[in-house]
C-alpha positions in Angstrom: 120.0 102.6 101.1 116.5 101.9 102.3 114.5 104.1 104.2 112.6 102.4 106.7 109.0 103.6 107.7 108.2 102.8 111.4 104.5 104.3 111.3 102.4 105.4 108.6 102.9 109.0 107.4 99.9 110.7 109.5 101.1 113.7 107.4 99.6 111.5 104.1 96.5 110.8 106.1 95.6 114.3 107.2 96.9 115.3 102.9 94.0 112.8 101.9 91.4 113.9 104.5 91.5 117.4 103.6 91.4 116.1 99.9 88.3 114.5 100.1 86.7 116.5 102.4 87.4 119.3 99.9 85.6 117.4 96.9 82.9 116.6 99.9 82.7 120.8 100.5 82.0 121.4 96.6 79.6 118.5 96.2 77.2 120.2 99.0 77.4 123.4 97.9 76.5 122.4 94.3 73.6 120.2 96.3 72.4 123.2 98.5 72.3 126.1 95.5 70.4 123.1 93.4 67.6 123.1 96.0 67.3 126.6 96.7 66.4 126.6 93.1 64.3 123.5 92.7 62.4 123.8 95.9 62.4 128.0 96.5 64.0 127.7 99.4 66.7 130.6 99.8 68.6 130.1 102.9 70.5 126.7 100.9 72.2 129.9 99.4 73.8 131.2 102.5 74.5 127.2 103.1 76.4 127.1 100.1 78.4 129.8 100.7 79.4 128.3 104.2 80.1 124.9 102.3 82.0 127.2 99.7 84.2 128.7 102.2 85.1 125.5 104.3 86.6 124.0 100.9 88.4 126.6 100.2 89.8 125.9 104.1 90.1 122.6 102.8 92.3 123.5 99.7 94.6 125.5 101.6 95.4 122.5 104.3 95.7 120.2 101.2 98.3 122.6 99.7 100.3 123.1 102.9 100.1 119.1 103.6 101.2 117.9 100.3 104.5 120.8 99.8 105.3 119.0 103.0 105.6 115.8 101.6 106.8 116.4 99.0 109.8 117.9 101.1 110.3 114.7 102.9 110.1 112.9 100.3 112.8 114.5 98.3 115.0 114.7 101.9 114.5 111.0 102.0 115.9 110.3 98.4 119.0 112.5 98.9 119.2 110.1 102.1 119.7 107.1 100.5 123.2 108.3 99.1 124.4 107.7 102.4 127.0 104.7 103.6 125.4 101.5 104.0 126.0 101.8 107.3 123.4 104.5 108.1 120.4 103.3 108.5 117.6 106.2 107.8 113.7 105.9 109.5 111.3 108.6 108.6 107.7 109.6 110.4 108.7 108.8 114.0 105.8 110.2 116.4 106.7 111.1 119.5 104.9 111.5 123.1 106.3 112.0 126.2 104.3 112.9 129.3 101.9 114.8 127.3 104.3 116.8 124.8 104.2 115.4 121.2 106.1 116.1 117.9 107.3 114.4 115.0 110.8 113.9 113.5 110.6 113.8 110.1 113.7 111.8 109.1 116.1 109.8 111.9 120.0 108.9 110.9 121.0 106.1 113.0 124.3 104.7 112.8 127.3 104.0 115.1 128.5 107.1 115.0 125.7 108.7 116.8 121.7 109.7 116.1 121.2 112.6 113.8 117.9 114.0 113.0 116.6 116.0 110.3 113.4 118.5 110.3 112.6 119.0 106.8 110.8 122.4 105.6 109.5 122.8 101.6 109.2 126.4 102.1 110.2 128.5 98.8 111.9 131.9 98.1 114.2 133.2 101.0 114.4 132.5 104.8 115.6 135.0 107.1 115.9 134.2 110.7 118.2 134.0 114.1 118.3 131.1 116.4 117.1 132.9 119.4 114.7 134.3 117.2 110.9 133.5 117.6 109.6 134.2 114.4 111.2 133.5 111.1 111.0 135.5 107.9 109.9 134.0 104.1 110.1 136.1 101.3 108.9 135.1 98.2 109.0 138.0 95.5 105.9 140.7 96.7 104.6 138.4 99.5 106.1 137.9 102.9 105.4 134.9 105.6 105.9 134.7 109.2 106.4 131.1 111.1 107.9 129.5 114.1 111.7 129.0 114.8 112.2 125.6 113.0 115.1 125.4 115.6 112.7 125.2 118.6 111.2 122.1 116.9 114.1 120.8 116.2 115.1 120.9 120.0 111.5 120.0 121.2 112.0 117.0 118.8 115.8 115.6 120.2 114.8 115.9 123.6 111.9 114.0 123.0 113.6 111.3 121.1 116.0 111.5 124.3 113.3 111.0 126.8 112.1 108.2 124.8 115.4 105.9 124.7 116.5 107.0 128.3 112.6 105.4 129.3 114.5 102.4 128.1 117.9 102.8 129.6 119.3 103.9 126.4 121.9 107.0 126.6 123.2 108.0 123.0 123.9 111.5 121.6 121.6 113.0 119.8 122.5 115.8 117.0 120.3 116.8 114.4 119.6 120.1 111.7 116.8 122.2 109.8 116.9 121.2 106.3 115.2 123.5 103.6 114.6 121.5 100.9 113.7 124.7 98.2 114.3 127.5 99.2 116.4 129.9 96.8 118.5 132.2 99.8 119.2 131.8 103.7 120.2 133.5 106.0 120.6 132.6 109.1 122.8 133.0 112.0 123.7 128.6 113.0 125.3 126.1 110.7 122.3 124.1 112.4 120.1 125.3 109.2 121.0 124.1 105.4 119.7 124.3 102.1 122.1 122.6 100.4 122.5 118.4 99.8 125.8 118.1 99.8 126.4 120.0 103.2 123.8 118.2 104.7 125.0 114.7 103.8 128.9 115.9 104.8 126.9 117.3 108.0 125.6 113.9 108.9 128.9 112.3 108.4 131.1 114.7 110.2 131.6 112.4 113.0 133.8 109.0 112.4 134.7 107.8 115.6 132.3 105.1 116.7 130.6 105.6 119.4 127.5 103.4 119.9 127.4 99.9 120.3 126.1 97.9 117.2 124.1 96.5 120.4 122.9 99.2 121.2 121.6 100.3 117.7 119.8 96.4 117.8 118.2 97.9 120.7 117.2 101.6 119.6 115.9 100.0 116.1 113.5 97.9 118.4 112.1 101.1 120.0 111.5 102.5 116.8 109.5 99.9 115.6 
């Protein structure tokens, strides 16, 4: 199966500005502590230090923005093991009166829309749907972050808002996909780790129920 790309990845554009910026960071430090040296001027130290400390903010974003590709790129793969019949678009932005978001990876097909928020976090998840925080564990060190679910649901009714803009009405379903992560425990079949669940979860309904009209139309949207 092919995945379809309707916009570049901005996720890949923000992964290579914080990349380069980073390199940028080190190169002025290294310029500032040579001419506090050269030319006796002291203060380029405390410049460097500043420069030091915004790569290092740099590195972080890099690390954060590439585990996240690499998550939706793995998702997309598994994807592609799909029926011919589903057609799969990642990096869809969405806007609606003000409100944006992102879905990740979009399953269209007759049998309805499906789509997937993809998270490459690592270790163990803990968390409950009404929840607002989530858990990580990942041996000594634990991480807090925001209900993936509440994304999710900003995301579908986003994607809703969209097509209905356009007289389309279709159902939308869709599921938090962990990508690596080693436990979870949650308290929603809405929230999987594992490929074959997810793909069997995508496919659970077989009654058609969109016109291969309307698809035509939703796939022009999307564009």
């Amino acid at each position: 199966m092919k995945i379809k790309k309707v916009a570049f990845n901005p996720n890949r554009m923000r992964y290579r500005k914080y990349r380069l910026l980073f390199w940028m960071m080190l190169l002025f430090a290294a310029l500032s502590i040579y001419a506090s040296f050269d030319y006796q001027v002291w203060y380029g130290v405390g410049w460097a230090i500043l420069f030091l400390v915004l790569a290092l903010f740099c590195q972080r974003k890099t690390k954060i923005l590439k585990s996240g590709l690499e998550g939706e790129e793995k998702t997309a793969t598994l994807l592609r093991k799909l029926p011919k019949e589903y057609t799969v678009y990642s990096t869809i932005p969405l806007e609606v009166e003000g409100a944006r978001s992102e879905i990740d990876l979009l399953v269209i097909s007759e049998y309805g829309l499906y789509v997937v928020e993809v998270k490459n976090h690592h270790g163990a998840i803990y968390g409950k749907k009404n929840q607002t925080t989530w858990r990580q564990e990942r041996g000594k060190s634990i991480k807090y972050f925001k209900n993936p679910l509440k994304q999710l649901s900003q995301e579908i009714n986003l994607l809703s808002k969209t097509l209905n803009s356009f007289h389309i009405h279709v159902p939308i379903q869709g599921c938090v996909f962990f990508s690596n992560v080693k436990r979870l425990r949650v308290d929603t079949n809405d929230v999987l780790m594992n490929d074959d669940l997810l793909l069997e979860k995508i496919q659970q309904e077989r009654v058609p129920i969109i016109k291969k009209s309307e698809i035509r139309k939703i796939k022009r949207v999307l564009r």
